[in-house]
PDB file of N, CA, C and O in Angstrom:
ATOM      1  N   UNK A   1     102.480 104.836 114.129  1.00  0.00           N
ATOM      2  CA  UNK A   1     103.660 105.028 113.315  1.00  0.00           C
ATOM      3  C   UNK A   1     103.788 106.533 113.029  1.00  0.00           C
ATOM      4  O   UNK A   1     102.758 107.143 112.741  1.00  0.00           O
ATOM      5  N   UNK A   2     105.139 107.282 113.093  1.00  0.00           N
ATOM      6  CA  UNK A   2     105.445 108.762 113.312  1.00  0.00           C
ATOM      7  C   UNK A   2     105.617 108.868 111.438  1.00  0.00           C
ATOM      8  O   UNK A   2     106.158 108.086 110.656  1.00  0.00           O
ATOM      9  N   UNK A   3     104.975 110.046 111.224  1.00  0.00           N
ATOM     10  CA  UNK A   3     105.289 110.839 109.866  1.00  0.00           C
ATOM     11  C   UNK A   3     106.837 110.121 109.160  1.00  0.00           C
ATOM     12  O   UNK A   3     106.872 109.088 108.492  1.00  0.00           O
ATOM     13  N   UNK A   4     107.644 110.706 109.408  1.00  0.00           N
ATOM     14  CA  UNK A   4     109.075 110.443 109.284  1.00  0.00           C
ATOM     15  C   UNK A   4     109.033 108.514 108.712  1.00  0.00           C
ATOM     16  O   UNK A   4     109.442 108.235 107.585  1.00  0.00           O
ATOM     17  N   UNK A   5     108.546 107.491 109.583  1.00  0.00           N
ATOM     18  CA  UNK A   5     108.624 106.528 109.362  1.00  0.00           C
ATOM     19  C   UNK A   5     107.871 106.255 108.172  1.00  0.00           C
ATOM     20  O   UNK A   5     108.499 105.571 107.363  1.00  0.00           O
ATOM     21  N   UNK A   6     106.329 106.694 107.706  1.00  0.00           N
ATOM     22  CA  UNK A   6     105.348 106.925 106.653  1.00  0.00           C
ATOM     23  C   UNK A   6     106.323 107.079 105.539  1.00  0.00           C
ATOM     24  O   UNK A   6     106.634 106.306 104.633  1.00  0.00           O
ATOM     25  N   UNK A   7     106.658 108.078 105.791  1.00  0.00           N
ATOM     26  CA  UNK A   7     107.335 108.547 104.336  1.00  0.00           C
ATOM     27  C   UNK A   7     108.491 107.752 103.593  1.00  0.00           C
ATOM     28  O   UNK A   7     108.644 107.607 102.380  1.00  0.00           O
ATOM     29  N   UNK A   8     109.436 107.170 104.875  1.00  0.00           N
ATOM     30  CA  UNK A   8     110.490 106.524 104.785  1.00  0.00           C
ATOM     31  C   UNK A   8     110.027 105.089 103.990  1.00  0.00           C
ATOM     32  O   UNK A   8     110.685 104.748 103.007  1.00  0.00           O
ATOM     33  N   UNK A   9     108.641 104.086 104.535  1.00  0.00           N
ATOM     34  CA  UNK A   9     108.431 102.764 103.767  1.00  0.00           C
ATOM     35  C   UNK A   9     107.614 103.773 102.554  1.00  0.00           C
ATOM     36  O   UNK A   9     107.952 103.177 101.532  1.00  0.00           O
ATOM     37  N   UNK A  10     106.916 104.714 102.180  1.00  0.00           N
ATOM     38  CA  UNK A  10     106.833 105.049 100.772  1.00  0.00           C
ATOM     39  C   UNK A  10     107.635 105.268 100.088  1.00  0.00           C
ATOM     40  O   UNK A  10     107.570 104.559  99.084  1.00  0.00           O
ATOM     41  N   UNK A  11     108.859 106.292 100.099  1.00  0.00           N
ATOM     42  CA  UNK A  11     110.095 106.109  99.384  1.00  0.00           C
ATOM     43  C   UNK A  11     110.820 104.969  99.233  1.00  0.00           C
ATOM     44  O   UNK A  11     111.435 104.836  98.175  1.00  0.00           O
ATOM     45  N   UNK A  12     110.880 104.148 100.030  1.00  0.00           N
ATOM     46  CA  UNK A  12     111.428 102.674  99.911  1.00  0.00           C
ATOM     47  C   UNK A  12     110.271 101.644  98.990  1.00  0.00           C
ATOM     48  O   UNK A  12     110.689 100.710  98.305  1.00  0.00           O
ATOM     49  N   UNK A  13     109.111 101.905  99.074  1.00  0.00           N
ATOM     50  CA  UNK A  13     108.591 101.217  98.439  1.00  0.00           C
ATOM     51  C   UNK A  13     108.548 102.086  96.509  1.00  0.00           C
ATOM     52  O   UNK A  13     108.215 101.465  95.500  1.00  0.00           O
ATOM     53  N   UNK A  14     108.782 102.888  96.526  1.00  0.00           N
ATOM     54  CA  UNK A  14     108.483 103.679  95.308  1.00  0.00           C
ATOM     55  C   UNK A  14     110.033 102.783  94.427  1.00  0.00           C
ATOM     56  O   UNK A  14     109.703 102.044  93.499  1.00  0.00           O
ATOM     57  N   UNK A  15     110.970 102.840  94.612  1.00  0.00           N
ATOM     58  CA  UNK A  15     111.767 101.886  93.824  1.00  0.00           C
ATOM     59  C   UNK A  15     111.841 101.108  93.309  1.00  0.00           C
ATOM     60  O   UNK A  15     112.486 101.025  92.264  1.00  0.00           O
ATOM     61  N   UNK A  16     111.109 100.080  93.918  1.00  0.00           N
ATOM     62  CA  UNK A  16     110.192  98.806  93.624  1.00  0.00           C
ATOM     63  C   UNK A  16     109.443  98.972  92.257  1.00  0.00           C
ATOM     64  O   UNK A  16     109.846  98.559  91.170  1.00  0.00           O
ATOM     65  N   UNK A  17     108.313  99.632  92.502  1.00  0.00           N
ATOM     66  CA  UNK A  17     107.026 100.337  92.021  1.00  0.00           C
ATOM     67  C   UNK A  17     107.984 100.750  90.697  1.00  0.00           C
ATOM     68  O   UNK A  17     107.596 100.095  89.730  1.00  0.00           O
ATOM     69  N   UNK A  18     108.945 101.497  90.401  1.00  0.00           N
ATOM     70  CA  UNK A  18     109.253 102.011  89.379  1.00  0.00           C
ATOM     71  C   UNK A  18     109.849 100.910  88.416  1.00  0.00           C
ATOM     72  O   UNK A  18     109.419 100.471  87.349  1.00  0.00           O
ATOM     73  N   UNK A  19     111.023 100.598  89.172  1.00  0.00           N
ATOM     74  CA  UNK A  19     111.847  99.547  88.626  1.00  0.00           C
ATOM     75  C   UNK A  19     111.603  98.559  88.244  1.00  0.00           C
ATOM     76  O   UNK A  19     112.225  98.034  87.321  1.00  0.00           O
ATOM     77  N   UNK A  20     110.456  97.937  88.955  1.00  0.00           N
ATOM     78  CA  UNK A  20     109.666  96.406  88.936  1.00  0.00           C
ATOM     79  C   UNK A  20     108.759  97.018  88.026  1.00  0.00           C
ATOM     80  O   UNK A  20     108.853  96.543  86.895  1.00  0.00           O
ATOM     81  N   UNK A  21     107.787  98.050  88.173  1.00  0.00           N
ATOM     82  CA  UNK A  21     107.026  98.136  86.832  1.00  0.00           C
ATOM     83  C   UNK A  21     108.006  98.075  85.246  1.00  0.00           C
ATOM     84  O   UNK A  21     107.590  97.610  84.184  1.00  0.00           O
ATOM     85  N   UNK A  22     108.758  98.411  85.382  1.00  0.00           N
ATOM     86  CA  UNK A  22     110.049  98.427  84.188  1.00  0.00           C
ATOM     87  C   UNK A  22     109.967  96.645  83.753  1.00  0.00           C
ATOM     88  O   UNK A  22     109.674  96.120  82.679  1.00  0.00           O
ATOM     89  N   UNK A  23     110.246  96.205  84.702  1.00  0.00           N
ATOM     90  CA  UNK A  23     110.900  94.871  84.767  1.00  0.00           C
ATOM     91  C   UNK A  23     110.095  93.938  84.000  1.00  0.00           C
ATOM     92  O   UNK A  23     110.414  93.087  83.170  1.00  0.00           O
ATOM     93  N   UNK A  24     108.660  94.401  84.608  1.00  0.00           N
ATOM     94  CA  UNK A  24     107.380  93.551  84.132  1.00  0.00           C
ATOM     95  C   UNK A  24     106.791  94.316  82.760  1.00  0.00           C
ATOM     96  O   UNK A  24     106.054  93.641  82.041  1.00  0.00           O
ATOM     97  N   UNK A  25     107.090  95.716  82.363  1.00  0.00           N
ATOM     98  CA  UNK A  25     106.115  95.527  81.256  1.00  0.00           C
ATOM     99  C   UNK A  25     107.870  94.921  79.789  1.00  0.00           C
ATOM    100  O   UNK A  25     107.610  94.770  78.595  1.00  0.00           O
ATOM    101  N   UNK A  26     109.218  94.732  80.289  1.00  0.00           N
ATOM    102  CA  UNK A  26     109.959  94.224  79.491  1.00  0.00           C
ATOM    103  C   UNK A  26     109.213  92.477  79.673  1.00  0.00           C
ATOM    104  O   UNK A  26     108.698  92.335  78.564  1.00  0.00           O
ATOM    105  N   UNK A  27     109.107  91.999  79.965  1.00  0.00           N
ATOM    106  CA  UNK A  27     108.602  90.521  80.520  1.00  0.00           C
ATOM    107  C   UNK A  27     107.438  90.510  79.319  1.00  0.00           C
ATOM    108  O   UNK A  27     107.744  90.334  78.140  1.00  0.00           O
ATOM    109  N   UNK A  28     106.109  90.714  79.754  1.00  0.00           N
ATOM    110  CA  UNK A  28     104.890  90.699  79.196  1.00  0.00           C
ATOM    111  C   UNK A  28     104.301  91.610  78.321  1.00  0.00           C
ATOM    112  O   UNK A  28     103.180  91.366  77.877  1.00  0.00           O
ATOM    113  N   UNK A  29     105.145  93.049  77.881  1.00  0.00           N
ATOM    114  CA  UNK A  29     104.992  94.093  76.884  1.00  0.00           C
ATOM    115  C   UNK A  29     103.381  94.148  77.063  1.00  0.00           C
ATOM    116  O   UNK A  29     102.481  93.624  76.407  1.00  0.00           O
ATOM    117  N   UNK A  30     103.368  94.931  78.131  1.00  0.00           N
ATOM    118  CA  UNK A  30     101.312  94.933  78.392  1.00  0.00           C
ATOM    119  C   UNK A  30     101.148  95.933  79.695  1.00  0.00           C
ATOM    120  O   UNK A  30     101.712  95.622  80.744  1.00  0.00           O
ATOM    121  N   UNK A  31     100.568  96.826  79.631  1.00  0.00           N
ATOM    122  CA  UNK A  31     100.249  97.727  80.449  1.00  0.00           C
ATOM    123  C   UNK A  31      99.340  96.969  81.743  1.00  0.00           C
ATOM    124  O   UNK A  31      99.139  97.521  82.825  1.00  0.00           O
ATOM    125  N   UNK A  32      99.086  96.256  81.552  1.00  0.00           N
ATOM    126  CA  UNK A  32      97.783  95.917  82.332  1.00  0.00           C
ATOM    127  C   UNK A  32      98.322  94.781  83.371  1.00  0.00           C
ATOM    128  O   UNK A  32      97.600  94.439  84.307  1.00  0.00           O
ATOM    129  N   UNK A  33      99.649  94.188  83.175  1.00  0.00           N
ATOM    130  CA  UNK A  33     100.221  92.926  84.162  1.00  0.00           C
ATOM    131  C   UNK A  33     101.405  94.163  85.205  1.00  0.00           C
ATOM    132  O   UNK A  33     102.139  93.773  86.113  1.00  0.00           O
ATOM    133  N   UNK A  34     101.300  95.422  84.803  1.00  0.00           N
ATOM    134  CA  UNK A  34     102.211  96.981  85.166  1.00  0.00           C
ATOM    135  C   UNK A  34     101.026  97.230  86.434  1.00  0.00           C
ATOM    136  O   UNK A  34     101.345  97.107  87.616  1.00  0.00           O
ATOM    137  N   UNK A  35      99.981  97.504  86.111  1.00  0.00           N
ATOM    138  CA  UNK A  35      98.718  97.928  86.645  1.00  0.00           C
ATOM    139  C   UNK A  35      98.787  96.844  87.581  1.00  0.00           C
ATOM    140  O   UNK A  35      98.670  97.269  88.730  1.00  0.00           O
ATOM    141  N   UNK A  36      98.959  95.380  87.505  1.00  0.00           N
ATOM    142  CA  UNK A  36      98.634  94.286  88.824  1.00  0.00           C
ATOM    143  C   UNK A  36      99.036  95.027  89.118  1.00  0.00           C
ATOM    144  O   UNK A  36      98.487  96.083  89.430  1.00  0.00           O
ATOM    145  N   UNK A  37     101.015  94.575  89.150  1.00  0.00           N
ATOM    146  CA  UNK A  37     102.186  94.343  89.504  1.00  0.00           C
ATOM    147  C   UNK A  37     102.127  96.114  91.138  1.00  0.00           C
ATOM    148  O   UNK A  37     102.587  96.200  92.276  1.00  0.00           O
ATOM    149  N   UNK A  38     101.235  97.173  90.154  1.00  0.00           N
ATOM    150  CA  UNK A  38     101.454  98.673  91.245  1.00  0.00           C
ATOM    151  C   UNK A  38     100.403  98.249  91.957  1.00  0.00           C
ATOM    152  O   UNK A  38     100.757  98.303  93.135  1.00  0.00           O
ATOM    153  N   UNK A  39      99.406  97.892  91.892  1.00  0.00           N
ATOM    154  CA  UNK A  39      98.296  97.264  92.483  1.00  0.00           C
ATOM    155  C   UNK A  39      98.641  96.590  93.937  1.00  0.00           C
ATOM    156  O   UNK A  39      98.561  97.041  95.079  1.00  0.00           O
ATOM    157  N   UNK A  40      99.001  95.494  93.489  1.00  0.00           N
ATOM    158  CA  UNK A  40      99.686  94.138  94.950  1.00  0.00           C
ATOM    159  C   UNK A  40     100.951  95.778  96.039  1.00  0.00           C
ATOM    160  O   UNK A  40     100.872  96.329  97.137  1.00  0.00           O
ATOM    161  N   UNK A  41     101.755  95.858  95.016  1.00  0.00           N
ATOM    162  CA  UNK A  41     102.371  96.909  95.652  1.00  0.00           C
ATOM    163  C   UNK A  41     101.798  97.637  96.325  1.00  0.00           C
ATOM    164  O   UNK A  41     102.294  97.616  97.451  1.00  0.00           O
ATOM    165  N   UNK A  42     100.551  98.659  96.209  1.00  0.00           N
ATOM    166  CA  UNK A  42     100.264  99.364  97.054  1.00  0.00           C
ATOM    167  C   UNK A  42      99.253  98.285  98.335  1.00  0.00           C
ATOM    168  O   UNK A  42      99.397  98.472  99.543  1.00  0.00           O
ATOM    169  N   UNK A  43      98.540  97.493  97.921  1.00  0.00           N
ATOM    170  CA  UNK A  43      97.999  96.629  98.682  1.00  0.00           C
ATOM    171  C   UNK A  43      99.577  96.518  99.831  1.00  0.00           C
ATOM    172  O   UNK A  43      99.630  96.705 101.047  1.00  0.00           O
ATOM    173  N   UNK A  44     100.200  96.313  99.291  1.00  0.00           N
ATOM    174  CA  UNK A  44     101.456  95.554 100.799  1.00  0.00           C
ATOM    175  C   UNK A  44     101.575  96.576 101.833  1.00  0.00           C
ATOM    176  O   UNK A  44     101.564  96.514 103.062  1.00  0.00           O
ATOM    177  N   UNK A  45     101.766  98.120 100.488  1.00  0.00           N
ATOM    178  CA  UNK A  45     101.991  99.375 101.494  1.00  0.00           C
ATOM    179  C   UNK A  45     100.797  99.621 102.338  1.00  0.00           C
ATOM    180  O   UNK A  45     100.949 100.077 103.471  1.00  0.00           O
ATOM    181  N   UNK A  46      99.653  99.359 101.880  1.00  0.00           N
ATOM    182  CA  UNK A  46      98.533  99.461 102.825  1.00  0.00           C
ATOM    183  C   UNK A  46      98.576  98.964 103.868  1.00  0.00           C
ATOM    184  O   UNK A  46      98.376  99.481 104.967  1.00  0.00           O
ATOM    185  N   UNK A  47      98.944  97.514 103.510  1.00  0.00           N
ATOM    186  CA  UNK A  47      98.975  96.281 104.743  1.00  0.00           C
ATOM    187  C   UNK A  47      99.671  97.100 106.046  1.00  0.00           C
ATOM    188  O   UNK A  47      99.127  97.329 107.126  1.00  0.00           O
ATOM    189  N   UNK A  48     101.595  97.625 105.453  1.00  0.00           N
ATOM    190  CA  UNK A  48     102.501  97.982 106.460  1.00  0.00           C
ATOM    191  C   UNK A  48     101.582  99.151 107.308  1.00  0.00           C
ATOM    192  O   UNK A  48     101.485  99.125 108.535  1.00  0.00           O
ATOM    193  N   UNK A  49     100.985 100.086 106.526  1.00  0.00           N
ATOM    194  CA  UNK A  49     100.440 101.072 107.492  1.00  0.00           C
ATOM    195  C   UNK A  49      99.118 100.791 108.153  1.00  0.00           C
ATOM    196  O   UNK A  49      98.580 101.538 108.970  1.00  0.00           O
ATOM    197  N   UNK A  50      98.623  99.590 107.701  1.00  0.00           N
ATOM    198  CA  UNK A  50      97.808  99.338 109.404  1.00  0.00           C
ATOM    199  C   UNK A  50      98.280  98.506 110.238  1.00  0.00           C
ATOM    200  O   UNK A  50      97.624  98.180 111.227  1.00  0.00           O
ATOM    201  N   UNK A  51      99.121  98.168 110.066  1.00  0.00           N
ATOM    202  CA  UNK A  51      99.525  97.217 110.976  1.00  0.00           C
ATOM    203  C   UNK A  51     100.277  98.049 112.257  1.00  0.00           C
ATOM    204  O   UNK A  51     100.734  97.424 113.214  1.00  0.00           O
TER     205      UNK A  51
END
């Protein structure tokens, strides 16, 4: 996978990451279900870049 593409699913995934952390600590008012929630997220982004 070329640089250009790297950067492109991190910026696409960073929206998520921001917005969805938003989403979830209005839901459960708790830092720590924020912490999964970026957690699984970067786990997926991991996944996309070995694959």
């Amino acid at each position: 996978m070329d640089i250009p593409r790297k950067l492109g699913i991190l910026i696409y995934s960073a929206v998520p990451a921001i917005v969805g952390g938003g989403i979830v600590y209005h839901f459960f008012d708790s830092f720590v279900q924020v912490v999964i929630f970026e957690i699984l997220l970067v786990m997926a982004v991991l996944g996309i870049f070995s694959s």
